[in-house]
MIDOSE-1310 file (N, C-alpha, C; in nm, 2 decimals, decimal comma, always signed):
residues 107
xxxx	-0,16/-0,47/+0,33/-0,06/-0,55/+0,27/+0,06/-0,55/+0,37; +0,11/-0,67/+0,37/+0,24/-0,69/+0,49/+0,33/-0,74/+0,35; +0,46/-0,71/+0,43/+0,56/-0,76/+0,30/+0,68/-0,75/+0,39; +0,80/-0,85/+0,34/+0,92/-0,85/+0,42/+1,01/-0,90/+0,30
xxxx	+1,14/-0,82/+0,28/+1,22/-0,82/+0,18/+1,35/-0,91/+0,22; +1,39/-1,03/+0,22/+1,44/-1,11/+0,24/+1,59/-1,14/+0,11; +1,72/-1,14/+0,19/+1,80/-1,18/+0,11/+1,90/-1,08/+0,11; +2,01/-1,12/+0,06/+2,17/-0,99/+0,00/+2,15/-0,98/-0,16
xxxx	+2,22/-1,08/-0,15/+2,26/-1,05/-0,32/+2,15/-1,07/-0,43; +2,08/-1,16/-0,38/+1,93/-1,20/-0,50/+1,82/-1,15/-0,40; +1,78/-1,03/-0,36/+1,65/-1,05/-0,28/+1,50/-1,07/-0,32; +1,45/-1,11/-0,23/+1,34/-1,14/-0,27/+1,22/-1,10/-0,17
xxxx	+1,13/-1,06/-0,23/+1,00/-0,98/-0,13/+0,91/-1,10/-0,09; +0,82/-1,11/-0,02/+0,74/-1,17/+0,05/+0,61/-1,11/+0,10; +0,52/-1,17/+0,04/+0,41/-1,03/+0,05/+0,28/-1,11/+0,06; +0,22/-1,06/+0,19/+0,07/-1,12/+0,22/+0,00/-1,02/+0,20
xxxx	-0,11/-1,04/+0,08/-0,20/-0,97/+0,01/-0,36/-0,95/+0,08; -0,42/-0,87/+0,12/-0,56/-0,89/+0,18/-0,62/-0,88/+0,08; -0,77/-0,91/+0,09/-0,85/-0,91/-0,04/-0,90/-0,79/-0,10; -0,88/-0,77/-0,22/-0,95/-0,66/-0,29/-0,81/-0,57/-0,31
xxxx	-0,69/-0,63/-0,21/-0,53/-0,55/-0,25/-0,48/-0,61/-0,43; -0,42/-0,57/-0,47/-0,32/-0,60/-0,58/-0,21/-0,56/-0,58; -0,12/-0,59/-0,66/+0,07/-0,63/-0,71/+0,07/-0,60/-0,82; +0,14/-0,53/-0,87/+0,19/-0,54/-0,99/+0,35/-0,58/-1,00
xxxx	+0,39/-0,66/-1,12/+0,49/-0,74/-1,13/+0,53/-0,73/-1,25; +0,65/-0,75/-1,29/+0,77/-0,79/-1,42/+0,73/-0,91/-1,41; +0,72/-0,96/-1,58/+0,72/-1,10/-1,59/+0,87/-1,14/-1,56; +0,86/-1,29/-1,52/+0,98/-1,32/-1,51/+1,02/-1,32/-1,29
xxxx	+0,93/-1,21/-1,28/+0,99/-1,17/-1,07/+0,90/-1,28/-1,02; +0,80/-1,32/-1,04/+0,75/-1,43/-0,95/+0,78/-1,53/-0,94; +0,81/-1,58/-0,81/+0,88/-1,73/-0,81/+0,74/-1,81/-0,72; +0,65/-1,77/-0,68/+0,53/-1,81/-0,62/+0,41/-1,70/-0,59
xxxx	+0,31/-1,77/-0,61/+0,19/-1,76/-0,59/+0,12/-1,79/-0,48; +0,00/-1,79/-0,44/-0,08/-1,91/-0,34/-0,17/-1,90/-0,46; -0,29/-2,04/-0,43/-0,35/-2,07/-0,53/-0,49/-1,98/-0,55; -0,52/-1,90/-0,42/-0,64/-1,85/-0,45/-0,63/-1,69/-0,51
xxxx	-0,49/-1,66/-0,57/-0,45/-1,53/-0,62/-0,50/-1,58/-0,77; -0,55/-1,39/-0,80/-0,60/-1,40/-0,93/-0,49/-1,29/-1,02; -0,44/-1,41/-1,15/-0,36/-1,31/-1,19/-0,38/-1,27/-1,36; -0,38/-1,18/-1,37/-0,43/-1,07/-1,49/-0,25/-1,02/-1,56
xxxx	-0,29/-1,10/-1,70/-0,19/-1,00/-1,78/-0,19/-0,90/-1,87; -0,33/-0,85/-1,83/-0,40/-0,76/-1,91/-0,31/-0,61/-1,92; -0,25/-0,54/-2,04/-0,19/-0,43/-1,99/-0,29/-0,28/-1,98; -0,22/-0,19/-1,90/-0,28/-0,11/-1,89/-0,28/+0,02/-1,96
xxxx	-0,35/+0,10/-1,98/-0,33/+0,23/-2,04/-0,36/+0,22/-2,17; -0,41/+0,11/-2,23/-0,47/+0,13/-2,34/-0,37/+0,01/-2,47; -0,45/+0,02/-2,60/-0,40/-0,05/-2,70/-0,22/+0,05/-2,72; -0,22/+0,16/-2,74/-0,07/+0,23/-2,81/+0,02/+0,21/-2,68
xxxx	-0,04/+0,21/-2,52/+0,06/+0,22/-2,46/+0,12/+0,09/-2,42; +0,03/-0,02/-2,45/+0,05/-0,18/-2,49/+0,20/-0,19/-2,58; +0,17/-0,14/-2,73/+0,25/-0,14/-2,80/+0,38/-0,09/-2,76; +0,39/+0,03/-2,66/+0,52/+0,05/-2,67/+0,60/+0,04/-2,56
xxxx	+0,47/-0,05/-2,49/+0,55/-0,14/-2,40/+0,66/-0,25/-2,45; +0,56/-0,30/-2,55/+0,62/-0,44/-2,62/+0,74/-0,39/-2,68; +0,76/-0,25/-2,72/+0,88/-0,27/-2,79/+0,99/-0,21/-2,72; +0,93/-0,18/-2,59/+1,07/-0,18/-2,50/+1,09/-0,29/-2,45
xxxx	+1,01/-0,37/-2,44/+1,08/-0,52/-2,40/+1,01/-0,54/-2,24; +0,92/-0,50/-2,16/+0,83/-0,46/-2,07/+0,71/-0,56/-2,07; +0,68/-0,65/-2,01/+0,58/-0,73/-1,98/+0,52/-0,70/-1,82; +0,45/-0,67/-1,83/+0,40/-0,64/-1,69/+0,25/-0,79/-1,62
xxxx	+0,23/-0,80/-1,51/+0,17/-0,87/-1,45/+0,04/-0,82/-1,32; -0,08/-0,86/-1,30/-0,11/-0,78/-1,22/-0,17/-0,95/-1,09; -0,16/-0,95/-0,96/-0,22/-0,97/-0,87/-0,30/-0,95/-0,80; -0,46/-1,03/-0,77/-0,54/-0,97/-0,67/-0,52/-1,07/-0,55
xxxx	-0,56/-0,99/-0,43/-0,55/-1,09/-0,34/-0,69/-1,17/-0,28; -0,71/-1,25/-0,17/-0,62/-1,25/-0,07/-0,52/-1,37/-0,13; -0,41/-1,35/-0,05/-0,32/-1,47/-0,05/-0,21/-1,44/-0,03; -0,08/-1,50/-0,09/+0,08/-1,50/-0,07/+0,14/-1,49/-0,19
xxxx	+0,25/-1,40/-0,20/+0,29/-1,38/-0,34/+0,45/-1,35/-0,31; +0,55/-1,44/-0,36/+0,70/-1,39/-0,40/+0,79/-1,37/-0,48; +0,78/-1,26/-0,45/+0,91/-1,18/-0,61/+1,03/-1,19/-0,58; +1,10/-1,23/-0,69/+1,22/-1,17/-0,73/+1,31/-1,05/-0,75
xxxx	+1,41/-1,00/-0,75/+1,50/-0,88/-0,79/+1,52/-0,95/-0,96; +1,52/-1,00/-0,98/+1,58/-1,04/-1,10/+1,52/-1,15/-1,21; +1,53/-1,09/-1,32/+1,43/-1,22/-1,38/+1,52/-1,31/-1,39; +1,46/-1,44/-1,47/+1,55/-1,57/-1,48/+1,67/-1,54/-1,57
xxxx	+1,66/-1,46/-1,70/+1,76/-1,43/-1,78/+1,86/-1,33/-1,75; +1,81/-1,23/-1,68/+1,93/-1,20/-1,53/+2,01/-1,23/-1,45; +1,93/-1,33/-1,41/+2,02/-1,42/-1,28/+2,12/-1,51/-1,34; +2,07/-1,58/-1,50/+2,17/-1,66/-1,56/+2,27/-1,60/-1,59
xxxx	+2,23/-1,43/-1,63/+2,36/-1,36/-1,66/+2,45/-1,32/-1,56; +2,36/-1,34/-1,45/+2,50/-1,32/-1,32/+2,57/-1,40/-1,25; +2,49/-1,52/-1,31/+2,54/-1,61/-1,29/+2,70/-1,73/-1,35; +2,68/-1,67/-1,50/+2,72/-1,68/-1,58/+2,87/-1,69/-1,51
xxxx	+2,96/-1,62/-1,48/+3,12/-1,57/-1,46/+3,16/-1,66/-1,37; +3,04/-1,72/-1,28/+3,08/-1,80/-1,20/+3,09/-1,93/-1,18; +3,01/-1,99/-1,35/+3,03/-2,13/-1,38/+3,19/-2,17/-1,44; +3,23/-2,33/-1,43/+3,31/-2,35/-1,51/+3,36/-2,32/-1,62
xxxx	+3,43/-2,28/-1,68/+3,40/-2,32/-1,80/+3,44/-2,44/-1,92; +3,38/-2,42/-2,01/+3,38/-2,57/-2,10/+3,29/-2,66/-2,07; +3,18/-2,58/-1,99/+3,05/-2,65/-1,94/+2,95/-2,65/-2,02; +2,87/-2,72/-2,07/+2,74/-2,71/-2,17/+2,65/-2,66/-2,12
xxxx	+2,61/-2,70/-2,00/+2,51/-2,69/-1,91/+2,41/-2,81/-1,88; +2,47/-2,93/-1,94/+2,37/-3,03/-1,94/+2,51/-3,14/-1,88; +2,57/-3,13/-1,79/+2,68/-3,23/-1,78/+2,63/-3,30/-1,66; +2,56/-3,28/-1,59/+2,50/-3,34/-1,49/+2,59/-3,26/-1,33
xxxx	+2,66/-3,19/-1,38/+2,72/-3,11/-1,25/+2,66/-3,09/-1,17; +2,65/-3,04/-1,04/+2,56/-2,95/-1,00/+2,59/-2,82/-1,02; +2,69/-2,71/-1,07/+2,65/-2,63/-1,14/+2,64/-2,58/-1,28; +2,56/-2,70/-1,31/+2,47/-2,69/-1,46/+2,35/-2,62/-1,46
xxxx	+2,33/-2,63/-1,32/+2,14/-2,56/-1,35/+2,04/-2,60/-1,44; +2,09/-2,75/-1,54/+1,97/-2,76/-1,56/+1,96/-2,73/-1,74; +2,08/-2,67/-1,73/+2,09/-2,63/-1,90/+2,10/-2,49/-1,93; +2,07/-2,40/-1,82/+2,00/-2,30/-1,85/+2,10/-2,20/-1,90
xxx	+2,24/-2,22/-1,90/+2,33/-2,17/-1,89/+2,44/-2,24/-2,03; +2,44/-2,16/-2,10/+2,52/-2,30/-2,22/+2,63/-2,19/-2,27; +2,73/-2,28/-2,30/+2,87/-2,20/-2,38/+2,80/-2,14/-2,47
């Protein structure tokens, strides 16, 4: 596995996968794939340790390779929240600004 961790404040990993390697992931850190990666959300450890996954709020992801895969430091509902202090305010998020993002971000 080769990997290069790119970025300051949002980084993000970069990782060429050989075959038969795997990744495991937070939902939410992948921002790409390549198409011939196989991905599994199956959890591990059984039905109870499933459950208490779920109720810590924990989704996990699994990757096989070969191919290309990039993660995130932060899920999307993190980034909004960091993003947050830095918008205007009295913005909806749908004003056509450019920093609306899209909506994702609302008073």
């Amino acid at each position: 596995m080769e990997y290069e961790i790119i970025g300051d404040n949002l980084q993000m990993v970069v990782t060429k996968i050989s075959s038969g390697e795997m990744v495991y992931g937070e939902a939410g850190a992948m921002i790409y794939m390549s198409d011939n990666m196989q991905m599994n959300a199956k959890a591990k450890g059984g039905f109870l340790k499933g459950i208490k996954r779920k109720l810590a709020g924990e989704t996990f992801f699994t990757l096989r390779g070969p191919g290309h895969v990039i993660l995130q430091s932060m899920t999307i509902a993190n980034l909004a929240a960091a993003l947050r202090p830095f918008m205007p305010s009295g913005t909806s998020g749908r004003s056509g600004s450019p920093l609306s993002i899209g909506g994702l971000l609302r008073d």
